[in-house]
Every structure is written in C-alpha cells, then in structure tokens.
PDB file of N, CA, C and O in Angstrom:
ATOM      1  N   UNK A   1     -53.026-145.049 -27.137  1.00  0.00           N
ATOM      2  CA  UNK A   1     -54.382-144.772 -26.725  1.00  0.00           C
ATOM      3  C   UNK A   1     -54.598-145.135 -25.258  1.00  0.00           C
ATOM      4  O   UNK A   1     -55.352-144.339 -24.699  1.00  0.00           O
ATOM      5  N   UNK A   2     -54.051-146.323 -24.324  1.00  0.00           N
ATOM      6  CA  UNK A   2     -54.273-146.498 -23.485  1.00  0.00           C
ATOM      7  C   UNK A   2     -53.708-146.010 -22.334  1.00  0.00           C
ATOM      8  O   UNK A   2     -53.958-146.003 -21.128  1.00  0.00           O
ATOM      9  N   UNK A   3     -52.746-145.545 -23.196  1.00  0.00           N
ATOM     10  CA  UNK A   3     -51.311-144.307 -22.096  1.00  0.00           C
ATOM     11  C   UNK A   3     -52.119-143.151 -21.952  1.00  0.00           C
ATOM     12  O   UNK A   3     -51.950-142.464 -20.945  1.00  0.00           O
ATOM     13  N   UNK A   4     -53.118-142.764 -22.936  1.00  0.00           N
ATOM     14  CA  UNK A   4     -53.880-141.376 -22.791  1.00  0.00           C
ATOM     15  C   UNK A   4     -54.688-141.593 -22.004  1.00  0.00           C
ATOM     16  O   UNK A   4     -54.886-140.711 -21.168  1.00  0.00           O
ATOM     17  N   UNK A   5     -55.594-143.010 -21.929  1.00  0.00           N
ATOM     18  CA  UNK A   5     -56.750-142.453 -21.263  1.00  0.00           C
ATOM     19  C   UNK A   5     -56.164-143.018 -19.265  1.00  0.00           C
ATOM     20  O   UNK A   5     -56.756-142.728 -18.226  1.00  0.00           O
ATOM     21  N   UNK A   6     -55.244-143.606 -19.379  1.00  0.00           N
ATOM     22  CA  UNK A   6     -54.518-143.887 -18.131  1.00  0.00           C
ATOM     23  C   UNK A   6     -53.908-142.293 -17.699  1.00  0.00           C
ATOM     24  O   UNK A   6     -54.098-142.037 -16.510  1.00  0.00           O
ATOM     25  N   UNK A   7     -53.348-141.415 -18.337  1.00  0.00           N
ATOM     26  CA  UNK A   7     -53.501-139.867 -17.954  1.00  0.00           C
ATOM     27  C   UNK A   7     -54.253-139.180 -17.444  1.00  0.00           C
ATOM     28  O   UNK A   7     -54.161-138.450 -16.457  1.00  0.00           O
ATOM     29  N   UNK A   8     -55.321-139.474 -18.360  1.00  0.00           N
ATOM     30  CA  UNK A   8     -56.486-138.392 -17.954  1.00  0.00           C
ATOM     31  C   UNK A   8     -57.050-138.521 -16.725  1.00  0.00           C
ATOM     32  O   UNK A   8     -57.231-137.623 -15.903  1.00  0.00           O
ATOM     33  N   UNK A   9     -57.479-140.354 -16.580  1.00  0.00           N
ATOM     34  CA  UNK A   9     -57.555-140.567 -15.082  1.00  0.00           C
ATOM     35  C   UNK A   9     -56.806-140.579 -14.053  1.00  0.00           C
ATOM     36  O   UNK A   9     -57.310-140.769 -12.946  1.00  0.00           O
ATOM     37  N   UNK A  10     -55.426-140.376 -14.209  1.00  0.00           N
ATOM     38  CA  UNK A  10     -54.841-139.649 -13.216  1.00  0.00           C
ATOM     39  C   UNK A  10     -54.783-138.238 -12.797  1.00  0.00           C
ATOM     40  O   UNK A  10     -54.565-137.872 -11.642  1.00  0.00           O
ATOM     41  N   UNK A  11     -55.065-137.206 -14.156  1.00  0.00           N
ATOM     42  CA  UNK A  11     -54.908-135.796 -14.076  1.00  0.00           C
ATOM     43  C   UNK A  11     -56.671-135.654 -13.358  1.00  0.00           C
ATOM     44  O   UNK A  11     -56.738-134.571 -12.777  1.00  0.00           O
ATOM     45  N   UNK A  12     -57.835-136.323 -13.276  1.00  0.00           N
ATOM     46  CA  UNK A  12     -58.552-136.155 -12.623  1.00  0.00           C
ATOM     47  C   UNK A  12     -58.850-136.700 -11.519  1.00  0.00           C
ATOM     48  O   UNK A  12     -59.678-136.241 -10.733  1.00  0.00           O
ATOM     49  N   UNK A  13     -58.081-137.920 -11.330  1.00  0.00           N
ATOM     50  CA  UNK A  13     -57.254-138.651  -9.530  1.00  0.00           C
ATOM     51  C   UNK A  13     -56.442-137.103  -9.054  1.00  0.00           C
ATOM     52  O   UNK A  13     -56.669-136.728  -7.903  1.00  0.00           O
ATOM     53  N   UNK A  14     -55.777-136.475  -9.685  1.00  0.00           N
ATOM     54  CA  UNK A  14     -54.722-135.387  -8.931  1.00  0.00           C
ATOM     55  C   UNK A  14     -55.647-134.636  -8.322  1.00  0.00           C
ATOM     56  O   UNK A  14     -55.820-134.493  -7.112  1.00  0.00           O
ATOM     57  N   UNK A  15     -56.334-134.082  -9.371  1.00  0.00           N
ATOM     58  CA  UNK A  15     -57.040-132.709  -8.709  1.00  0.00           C
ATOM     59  C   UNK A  15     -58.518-133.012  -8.059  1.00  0.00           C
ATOM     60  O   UNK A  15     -59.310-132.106  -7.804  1.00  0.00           O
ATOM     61  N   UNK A  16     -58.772-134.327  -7.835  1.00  0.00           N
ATOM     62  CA  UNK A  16     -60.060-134.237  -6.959  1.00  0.00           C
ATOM     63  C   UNK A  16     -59.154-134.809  -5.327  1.00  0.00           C
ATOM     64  O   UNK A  16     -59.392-134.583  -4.140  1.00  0.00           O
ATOM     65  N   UNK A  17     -58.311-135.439  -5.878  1.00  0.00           N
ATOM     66  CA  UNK A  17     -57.227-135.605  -3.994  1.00  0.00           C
ATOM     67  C   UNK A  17     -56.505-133.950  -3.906  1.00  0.00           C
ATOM     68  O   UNK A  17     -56.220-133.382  -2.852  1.00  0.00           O
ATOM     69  N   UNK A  18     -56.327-133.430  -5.188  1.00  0.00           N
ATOM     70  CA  UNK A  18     -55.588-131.737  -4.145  1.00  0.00           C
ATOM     71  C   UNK A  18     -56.790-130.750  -3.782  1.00  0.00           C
ATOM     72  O   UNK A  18     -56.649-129.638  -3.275  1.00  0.00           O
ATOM     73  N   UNK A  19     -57.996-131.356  -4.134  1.00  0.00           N
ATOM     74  CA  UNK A  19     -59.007-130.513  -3.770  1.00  0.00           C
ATOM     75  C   UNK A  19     -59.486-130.781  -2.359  1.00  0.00           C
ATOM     76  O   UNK A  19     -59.799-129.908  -1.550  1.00  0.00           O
ATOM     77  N   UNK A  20     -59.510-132.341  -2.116  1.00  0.00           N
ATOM     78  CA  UNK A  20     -59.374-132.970  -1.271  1.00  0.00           C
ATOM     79  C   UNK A  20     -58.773-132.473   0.194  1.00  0.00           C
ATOM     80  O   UNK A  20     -59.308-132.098   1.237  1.00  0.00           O
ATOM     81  N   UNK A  21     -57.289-132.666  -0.271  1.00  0.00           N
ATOM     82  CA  UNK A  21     -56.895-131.796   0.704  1.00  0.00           C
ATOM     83  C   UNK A  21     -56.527-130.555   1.209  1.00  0.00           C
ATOM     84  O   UNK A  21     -56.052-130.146   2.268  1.00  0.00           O
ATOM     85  N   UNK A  22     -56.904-130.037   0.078  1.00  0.00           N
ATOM     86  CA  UNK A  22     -57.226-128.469   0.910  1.00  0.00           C
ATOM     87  C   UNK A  22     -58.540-128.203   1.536  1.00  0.00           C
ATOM     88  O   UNK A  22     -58.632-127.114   2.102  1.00  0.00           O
ATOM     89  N   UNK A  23     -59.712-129.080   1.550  1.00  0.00           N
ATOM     90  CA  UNK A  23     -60.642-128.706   1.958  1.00  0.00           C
ATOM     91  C   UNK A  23     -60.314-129.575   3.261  1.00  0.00           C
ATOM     92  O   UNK A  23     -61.068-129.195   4.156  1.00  0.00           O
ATOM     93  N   UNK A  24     -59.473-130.597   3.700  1.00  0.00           N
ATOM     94  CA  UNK A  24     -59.240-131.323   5.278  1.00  0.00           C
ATOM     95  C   UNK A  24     -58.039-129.706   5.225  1.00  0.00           C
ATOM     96  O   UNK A  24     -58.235-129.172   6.317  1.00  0.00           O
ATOM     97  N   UNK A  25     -57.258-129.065   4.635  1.00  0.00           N
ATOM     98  CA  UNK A  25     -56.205-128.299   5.461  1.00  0.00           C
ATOM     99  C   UNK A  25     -57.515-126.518   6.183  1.00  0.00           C
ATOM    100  O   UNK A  25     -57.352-125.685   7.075  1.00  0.00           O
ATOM    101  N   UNK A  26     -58.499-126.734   5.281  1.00  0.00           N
ATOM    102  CA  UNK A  26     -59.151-125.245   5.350  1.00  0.00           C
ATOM    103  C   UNK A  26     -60.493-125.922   6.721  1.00  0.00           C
ATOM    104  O   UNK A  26     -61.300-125.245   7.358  1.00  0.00           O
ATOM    105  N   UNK A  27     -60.334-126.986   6.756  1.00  0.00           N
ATOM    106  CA  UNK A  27     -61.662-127.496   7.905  1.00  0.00           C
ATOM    107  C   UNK A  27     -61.735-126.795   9.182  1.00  0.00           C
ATOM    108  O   UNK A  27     -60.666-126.206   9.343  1.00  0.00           O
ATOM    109  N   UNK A  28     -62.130-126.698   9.668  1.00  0.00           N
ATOM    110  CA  UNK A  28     -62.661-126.058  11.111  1.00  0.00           C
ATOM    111  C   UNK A  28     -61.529-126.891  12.398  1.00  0.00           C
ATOM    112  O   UNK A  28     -60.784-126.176  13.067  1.00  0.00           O
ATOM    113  N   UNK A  29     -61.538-127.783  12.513  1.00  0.00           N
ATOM    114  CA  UNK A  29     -60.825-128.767  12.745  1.00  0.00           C
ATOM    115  C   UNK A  29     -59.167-128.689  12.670  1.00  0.00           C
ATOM    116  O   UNK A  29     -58.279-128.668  13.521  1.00  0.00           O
ATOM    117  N   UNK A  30     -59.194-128.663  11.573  1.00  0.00           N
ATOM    118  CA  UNK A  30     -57.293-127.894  11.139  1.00  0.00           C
ATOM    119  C   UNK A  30     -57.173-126.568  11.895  1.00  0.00           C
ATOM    120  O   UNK A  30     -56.294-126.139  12.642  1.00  0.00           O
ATOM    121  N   UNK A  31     -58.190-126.117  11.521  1.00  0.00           N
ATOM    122  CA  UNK A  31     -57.972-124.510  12.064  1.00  0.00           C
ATOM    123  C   UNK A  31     -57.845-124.491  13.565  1.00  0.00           C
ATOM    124  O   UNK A  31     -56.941-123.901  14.157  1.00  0.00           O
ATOM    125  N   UNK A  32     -58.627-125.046  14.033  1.00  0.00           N
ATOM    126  CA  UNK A  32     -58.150-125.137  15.660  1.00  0.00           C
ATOM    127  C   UNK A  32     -57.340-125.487  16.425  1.00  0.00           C
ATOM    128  O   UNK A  32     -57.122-125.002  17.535  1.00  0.00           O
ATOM    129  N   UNK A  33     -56.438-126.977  15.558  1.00  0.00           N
ATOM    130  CA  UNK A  33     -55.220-127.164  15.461  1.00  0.00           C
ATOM    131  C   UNK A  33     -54.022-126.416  15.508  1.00  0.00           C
ATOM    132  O   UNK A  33     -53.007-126.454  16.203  1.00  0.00           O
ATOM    133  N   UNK A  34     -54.575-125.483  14.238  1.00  0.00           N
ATOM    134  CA  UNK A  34     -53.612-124.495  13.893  1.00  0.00           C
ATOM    135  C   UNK A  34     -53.254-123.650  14.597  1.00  0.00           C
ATOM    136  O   UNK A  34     -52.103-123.230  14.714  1.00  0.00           O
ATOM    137  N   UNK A  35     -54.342-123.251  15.231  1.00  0.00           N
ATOM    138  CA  UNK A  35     -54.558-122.076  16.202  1.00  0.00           C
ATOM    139  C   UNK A  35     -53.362-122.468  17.600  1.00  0.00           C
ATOM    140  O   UNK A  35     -52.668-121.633  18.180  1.00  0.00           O
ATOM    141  N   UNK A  36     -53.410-124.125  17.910  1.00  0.00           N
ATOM    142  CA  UNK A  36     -52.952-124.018  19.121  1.00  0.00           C
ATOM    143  C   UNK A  36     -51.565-124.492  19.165  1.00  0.00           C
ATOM    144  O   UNK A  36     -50.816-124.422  20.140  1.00  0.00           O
ATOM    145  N   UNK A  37     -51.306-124.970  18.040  1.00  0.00           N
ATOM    146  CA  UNK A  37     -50.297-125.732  18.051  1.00  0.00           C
ATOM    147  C   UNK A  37     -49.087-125.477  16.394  1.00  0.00           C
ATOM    148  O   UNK A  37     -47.975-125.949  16.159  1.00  0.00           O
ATOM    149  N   UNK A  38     -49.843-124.685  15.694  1.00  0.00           N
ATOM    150  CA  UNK A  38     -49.280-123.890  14.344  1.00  0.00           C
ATOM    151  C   UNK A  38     -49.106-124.998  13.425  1.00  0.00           C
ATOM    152  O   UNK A  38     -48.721-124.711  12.292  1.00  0.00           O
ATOM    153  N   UNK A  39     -49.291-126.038  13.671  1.00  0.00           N
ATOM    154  CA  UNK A  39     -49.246-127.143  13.042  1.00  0.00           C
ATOM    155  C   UNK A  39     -50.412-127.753  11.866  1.00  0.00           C
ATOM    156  O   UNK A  39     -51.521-127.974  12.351  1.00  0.00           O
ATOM    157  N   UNK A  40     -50.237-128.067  10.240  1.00  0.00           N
ATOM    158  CA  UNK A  40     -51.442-128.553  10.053  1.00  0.00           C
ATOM    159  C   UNK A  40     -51.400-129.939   9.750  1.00  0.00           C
ATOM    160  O   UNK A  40     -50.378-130.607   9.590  1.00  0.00           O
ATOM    161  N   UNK A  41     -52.470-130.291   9.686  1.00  0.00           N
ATOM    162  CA  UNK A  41     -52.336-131.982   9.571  1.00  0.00           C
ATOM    163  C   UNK A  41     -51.745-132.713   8.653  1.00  0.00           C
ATOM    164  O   UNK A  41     -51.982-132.343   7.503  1.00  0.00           O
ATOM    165  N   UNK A  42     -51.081-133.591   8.764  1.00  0.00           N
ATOM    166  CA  UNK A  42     -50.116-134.399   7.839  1.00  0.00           C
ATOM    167  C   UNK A  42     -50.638-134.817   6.587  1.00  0.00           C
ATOM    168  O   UNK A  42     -49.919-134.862   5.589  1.00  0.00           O
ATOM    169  N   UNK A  43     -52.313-135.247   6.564  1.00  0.00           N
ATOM    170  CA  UNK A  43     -52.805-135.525   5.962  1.00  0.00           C
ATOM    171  C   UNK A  43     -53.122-134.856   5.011  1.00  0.00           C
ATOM    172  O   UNK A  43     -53.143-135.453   3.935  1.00  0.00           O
ATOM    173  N   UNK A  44     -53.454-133.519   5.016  1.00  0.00           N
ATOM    174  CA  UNK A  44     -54.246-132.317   4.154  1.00  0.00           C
ATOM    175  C   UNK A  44     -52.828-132.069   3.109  1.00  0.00           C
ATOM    176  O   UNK A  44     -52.828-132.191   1.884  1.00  0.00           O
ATOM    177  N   UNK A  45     -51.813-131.742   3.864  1.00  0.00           N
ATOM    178  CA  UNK A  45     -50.324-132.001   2.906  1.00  0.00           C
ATOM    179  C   UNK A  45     -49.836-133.078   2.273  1.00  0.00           C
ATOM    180  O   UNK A  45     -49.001-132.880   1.390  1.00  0.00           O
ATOM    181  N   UNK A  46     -50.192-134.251   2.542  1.00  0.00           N
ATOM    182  CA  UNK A  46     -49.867-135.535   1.787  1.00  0.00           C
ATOM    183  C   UNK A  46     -50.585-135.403   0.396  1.00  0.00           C
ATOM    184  O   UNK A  46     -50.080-135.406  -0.727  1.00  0.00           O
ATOM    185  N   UNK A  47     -52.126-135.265   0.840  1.00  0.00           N
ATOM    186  CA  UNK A  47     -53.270-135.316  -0.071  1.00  0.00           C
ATOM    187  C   UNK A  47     -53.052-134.048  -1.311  1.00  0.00           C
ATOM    188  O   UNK A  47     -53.484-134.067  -2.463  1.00  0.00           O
ATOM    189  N   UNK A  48     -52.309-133.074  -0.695  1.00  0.00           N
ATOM    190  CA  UNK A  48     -52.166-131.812  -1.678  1.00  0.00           C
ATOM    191  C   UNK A  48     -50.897-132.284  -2.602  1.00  0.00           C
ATOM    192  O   UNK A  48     -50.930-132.185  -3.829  1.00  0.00           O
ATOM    193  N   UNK A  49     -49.882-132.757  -1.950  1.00  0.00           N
ATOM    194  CA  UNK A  49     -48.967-132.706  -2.550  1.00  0.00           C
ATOM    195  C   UNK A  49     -49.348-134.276  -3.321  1.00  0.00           C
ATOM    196  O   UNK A  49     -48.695-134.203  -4.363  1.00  0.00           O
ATOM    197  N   UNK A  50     -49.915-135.352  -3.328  1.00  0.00           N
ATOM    198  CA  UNK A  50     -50.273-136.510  -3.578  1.00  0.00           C
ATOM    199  C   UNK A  50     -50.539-136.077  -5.139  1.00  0.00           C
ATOM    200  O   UNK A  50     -50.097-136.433  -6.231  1.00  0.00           O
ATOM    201  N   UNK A  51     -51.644-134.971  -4.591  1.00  0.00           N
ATOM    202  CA  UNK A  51     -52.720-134.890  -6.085  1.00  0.00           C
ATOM    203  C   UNK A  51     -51.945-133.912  -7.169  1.00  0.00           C
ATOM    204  O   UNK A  51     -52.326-133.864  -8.338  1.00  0.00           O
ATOM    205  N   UNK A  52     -50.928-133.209  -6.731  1.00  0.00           N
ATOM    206  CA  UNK A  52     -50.320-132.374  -7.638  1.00  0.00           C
ATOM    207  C   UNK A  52     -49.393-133.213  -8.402  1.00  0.00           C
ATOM    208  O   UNK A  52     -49.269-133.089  -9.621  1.00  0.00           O
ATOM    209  N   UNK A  53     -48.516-134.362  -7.462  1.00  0.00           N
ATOM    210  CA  UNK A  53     -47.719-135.579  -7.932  1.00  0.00           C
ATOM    211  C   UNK A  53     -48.890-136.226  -9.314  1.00  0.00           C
ATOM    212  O   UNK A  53     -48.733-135.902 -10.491  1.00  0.00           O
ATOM    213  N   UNK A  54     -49.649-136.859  -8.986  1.00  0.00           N
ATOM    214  CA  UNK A  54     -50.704-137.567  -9.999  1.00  0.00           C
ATOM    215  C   UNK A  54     -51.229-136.467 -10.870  1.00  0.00           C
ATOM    216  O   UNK A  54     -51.652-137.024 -11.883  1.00  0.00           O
ATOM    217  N   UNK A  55     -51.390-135.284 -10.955  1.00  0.00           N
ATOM    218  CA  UNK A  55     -51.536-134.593 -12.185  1.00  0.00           C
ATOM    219  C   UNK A  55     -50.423-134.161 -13.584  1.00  0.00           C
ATOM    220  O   UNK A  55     -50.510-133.909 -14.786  1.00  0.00           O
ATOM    221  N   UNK A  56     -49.172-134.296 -12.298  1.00  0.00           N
ATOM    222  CA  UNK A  56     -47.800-134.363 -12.938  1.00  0.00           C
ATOM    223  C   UNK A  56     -47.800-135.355 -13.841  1.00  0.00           C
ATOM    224  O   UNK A  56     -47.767-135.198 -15.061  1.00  0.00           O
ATOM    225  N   UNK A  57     -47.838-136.440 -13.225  1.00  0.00           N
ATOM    226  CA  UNK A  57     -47.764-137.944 -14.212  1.00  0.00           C
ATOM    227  C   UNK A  57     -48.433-137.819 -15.240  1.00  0.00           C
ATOM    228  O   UNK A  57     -48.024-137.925 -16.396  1.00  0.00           O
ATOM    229  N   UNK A  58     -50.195-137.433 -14.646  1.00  0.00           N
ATOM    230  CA  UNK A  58     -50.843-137.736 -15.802  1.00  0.00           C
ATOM    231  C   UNK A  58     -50.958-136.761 -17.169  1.00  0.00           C
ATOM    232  O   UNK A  58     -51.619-137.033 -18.171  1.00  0.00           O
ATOM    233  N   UNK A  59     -50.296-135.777 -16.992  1.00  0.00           N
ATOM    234  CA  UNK A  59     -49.651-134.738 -17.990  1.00  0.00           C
ATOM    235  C   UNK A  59     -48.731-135.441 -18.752  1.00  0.00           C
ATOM    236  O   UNK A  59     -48.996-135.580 -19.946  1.00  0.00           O
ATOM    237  N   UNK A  60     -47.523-135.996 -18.234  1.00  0.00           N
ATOM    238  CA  UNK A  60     -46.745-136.963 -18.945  1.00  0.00           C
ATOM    239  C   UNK A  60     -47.320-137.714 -19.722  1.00  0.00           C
ATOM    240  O   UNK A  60     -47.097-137.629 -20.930  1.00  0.00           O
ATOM    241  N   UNK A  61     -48.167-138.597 -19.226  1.00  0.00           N
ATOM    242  CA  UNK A  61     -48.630-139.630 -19.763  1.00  0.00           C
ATOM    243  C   UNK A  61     -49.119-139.377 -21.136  1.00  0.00           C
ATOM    244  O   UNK A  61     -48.723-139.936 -22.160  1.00  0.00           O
ATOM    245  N   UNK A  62     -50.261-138.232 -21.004  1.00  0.00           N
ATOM    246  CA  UNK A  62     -50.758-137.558 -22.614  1.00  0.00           C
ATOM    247  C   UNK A  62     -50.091-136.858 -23.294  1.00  0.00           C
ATOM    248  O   UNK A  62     -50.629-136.403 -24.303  1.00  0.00           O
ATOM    249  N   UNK A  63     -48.859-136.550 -23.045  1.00  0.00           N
ATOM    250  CA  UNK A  63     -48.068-135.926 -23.885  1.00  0.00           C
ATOM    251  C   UNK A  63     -47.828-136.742 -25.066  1.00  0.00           C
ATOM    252  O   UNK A  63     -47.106-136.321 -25.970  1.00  0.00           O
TER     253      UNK A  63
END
C-alpha cells in the first residue's frame, strides 16, 4: 500500500516537472535563445527528461 501511494506521487511529480519543462523550453525567452544561438536551455531538458524519469519509477512502483 505504501509502494502505491509513493507511485502515484511520483507519476504526478513526473508530469507536472515534464510539463514544467516544456513550458521553460516553449517560453519566449528560449525562443530567442534559440533563435541566436540554436541552443535550448539546459534546464527545460533536465526538467523534461527529470519528469519522464519520475513517471517511469512511479509506474514501477504501482505495478
């Protein structure tokens, strides 16, 4: 029971940090970045790939 509900709050830790960072990779800010330098911020990719990692787990976890 406590492995489940330790899941769930990770599978909803994942997807409010990969929402997270796609909204710092889609910002106005990134984009201008992007524009000059093709580069996007380290952060918006940490945070995406962060939250897809923690939805992973927390799938495990409730299995």
């Amino acid at each position: 029971m406590n492995s489940k509900i330790i899941g769930i709050v990770l599978i909803i830790a994942g997807v409010a940090l990969a929402i997270w960072g796609y909204n710092l990779y889609d910002s106005a800010g990134s984009q201008v970045s992007r524009a000059f330098s093709g580069d996007a911020p380290l952060e918006s990719w940490a945070a995406m790939i962060g939250g897809v990692v923690c939805v992973l787990l927390g799938i495990a976890k409730v299995k």
